[in-house]
C-alpha positions, 0 to 999 in steps of 0.5 A: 754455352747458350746464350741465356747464359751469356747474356748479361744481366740486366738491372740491379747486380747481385750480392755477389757481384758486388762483394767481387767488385769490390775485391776487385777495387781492394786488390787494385788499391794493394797494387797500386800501393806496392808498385808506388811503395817499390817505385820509392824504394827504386828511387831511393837508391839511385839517389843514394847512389849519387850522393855517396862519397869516397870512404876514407879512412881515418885512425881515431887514436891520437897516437897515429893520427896526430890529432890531439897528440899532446894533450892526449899524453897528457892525459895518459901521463896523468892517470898514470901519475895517479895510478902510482900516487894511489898506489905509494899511499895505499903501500905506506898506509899498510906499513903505518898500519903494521907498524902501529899495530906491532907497536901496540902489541901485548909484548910491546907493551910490556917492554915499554912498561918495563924499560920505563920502571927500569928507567925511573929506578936507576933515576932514582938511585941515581939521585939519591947518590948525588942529591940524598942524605950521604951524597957521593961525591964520585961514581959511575954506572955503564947505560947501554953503549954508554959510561956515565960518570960524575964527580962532586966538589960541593958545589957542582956535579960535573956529569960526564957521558962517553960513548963507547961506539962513537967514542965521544964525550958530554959533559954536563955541570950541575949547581947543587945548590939551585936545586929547591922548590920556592915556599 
């Protein structure tokens, strides 16, 4: 190289110069940066380091640590008493359910209607032996199980009832002349 080459300007520094001068200074500012940057994070874990502890091992289940024990089965014995209550209720609910839609089913019904008239036809009947125009004074009839029987002296009805399965025996003693409305 000549000398005119090497020789140093002298004065004012060119654009260029400048621009590399100050990429100089942002490049030593990024530098500095990232050595103070790792220089902390080297720090940081040697201190880190030092205040570790021991790892211990602990179960957080209070049926093998023992802590909380009682008042941990206490809680499992009680969702477990609920789980079954609920269950208890929601079974019977369904059996009420069943049993009231069984019992007001069509046929239901009708037996129910049925019997009733049946009933209140050998009711009548009934009353027109003992209390009507020509009482009798003996009869039976057989209900079911049951032989009903009466007799009559004119001034009582005497009703006997006999079971036939349990073999046992009511007797009911009617005043006949007690039978009137007030007027």
């Amino acid at each position: 190289m000549t000398k005119e080459k090497i020789k140093k300007k002298r004065g004012r520094p060119s654009k260029a110069d400048l621009e590399k001068l100050k990429s100089e200074k942002e490049t030593d500012l990024v530098v500095k940066i990232i050595m103070i940057i790792g220089l902390i994070l080297i720090v940081g874990v040697f201190t880190q380091e030092v205040l570790g502890d021991e790892i211990k091992f602990q179960f957080k289940s209070p049926s093998f640590s023992g802590i909380g024990t009682s008042s941990h089965y206490l809680t499992v014995e009680s969702q477990e008493y609920t789980r079954k209550e609920q269950l208890r209720a929601d079974l019977k609910a369904l059996e009420d359910q069943r049993k009231r839609d069984e019992e007001n089913s069509v046929v239901s019904r009708f037996t129910k209607n049925l019997e009733s008239r049946i009933f209140a036809q050998i009711s009548r009947q009934i009353v027109d032996q003992l209390f009507g125009e020509n009482p009798e004074t003996t009869g039976s009839f057989t209900l079911f199980d049951n032989i009903i029987s009466w007799t009559s002296d004119g001034t009582y009805i005497t009703l006997t009832i006999y079971n036939t399965l349990d073999e046992t025996t009511t007797e009911i003693t009617i005043p006949i002349g007690d039978f009137g409305f007030g007027g």
